[in-house]
C-alpha positions as a Markdown table, in Angstrom:
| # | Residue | x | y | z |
|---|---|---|---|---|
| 1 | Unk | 99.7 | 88.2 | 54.4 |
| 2 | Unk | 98.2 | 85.4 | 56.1 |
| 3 | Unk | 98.0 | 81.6 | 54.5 |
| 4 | Unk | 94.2 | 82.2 | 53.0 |
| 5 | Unk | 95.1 | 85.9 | 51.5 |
| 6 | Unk | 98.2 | 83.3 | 49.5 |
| 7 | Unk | 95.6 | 80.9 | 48.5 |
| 8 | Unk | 93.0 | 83.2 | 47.0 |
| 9 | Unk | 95.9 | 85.0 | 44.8 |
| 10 | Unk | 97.3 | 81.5 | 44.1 |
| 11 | Unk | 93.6 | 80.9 | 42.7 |
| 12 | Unk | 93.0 | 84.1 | 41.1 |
| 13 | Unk | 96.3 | 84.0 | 39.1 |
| 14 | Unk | 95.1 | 80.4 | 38.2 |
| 15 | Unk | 92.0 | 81.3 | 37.0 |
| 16 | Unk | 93.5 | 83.9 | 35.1 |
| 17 | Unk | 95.9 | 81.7 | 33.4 |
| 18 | Unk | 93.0 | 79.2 | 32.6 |
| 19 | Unk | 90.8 | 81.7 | 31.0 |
| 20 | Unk | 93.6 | 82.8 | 28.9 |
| 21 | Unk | 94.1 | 79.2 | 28.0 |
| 22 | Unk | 91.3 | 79.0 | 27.1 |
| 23 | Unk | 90.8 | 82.0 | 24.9 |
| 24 | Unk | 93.6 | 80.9 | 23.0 |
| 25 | Unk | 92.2 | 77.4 | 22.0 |
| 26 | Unk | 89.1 | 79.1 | 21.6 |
| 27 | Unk | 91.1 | 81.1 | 18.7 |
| 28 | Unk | 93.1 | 78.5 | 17.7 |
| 29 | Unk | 90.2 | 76.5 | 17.3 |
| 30 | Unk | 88.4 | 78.6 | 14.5 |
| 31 | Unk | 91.6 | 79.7 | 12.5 |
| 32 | Unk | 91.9 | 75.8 | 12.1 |
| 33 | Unk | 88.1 | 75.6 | 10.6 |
| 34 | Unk | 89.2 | 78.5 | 8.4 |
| 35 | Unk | 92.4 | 77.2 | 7.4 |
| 36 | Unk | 90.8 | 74.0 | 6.4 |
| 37 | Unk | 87.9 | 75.3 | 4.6 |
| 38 | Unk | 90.3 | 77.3 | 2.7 |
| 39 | Unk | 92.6 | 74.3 | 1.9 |
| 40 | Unk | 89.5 | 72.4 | 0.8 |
| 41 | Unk | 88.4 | 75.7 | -1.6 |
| 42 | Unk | 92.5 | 75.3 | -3.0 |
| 43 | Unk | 92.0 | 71.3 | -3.8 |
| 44 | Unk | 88.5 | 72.2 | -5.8 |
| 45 | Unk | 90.3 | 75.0 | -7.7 |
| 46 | Unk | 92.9 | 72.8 | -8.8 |
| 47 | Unk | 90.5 | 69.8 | -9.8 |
| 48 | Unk | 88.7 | 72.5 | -12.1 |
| 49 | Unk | 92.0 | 74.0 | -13.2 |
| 50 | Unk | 92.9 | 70.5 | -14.0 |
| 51 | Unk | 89.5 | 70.1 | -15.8 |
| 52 | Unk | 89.4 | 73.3 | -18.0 |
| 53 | Unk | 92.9 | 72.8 | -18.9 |
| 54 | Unk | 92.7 | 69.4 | -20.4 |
| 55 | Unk | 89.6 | 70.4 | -22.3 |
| 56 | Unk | 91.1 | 73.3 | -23.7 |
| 57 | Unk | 94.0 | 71.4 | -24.3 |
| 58 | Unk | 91.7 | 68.9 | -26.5 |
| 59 | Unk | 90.0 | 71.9 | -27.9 |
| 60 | Unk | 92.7 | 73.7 | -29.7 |
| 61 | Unk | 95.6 | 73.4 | -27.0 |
| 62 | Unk | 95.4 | 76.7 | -26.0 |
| 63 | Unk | 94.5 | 77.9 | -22.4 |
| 64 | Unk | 91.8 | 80.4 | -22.3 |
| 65 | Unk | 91.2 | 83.7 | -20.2 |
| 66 | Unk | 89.0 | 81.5 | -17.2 |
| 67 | Unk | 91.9 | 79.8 | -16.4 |
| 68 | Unk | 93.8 | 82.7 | -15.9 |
| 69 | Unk | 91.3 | 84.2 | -13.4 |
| 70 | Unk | 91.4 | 80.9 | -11.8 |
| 71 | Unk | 95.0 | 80.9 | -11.2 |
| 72 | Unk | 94.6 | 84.5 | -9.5 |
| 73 | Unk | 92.0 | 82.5 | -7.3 |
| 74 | Unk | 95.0 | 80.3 | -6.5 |
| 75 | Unk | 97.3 | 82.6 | -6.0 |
| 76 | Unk | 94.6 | 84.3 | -3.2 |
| 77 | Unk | 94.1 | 81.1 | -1.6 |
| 78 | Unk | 97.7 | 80.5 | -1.2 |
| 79 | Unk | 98.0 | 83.9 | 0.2 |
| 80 | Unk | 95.3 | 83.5 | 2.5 |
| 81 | Unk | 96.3 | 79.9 | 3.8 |
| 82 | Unk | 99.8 | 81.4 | 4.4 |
| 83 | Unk | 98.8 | 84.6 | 6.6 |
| 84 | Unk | 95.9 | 82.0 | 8.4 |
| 85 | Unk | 99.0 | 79.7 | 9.2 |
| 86 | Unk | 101.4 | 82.8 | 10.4 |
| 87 | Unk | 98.4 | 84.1 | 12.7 |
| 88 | Unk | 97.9 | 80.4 | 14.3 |
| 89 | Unk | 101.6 | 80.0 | 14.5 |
| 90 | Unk | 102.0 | 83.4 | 16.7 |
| 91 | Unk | 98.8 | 81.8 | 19.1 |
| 92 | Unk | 100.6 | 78.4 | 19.9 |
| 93 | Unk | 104.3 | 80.1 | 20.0 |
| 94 | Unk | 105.8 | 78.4 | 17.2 |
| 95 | Unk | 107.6 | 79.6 | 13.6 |
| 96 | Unk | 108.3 | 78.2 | 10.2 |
| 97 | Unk | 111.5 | 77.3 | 9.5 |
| 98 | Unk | 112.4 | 79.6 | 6.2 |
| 99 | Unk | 114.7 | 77.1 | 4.8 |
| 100 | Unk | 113.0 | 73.8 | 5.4 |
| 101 | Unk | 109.4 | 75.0 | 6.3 |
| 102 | Unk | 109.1 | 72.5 | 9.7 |
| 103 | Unk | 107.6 | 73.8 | 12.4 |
| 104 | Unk | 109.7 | 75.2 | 15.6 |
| 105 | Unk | 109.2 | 76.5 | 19.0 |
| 106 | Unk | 109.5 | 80.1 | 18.6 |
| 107 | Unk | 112.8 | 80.4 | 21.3 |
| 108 | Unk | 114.4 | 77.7 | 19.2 |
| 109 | Unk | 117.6 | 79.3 | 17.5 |
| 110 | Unk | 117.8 | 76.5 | 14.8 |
| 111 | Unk | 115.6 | 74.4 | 13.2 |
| 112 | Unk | 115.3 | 71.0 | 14.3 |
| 113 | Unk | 115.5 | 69.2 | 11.1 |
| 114 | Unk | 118.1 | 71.2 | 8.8 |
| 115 | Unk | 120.0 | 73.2 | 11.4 |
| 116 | Unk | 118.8 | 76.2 | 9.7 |
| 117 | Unk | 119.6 | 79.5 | 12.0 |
| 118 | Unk | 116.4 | 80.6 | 12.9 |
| 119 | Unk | 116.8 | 83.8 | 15.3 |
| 120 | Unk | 120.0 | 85.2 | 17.0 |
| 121 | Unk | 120.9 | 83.9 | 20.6 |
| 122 | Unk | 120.3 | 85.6 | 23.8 |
């Protein structure tokens, strides 16, 4: 294989790693504008939660069936917000630390912050 055969694989596999860059930012980029739409949805829920139960709390201090609906709404969010967060955490290669929730390279074997074990050595 002569010196220009080297180059143009040397570019291809370049190219190739730049486009799958790129793909991933590209990903990582709208699960970010999802996430945060989400979390923005979870801060109004709570201001309204917040809102319905201080009136029903002036009313007769009992809290009423729409609140209960709106706590399942909570509960989604939550949900949704977590699996958003798993899925963007498997694109840039990192995990949550299950005992102090900071974030870690994904070959780490302990957390940085508690020591936590996070996956068994190799």
């Amino acid at each position: 294989m002569d010196i220009f055969d080297q180059l143009k694989e040397k570019i291809s596999e370049g190219a190739a790693m730049a486009a799958k860059k790129g793909s991933e930012v590209i990903e990582s980029t709208k699960i970010n504008i999802e996430l945060v739409a989400k979390e923005q949805d979870l801060k109004k829920l709570y201001t309204q939660i917040g809102k319905m139960a201080y009136q029903a709390y002036k009313n007769d201090g009992q809290v009423d069936f729409e609140l209960n609906e709106m706590f399942n709404k909570v509960d989604d969010l939550i949900d949704e917000i977590d699996a958003l967060k798993a899925k963007l955490g498997k694109i840039k290669n990192v995990v949550k630390c299950p005992n102090c929730e900071n974030i870690s390279q994904k070959e780490d074997v302990y957390c940085s912050k508690c020591g936590y074990k996070l996956r068994d050595e190799d």
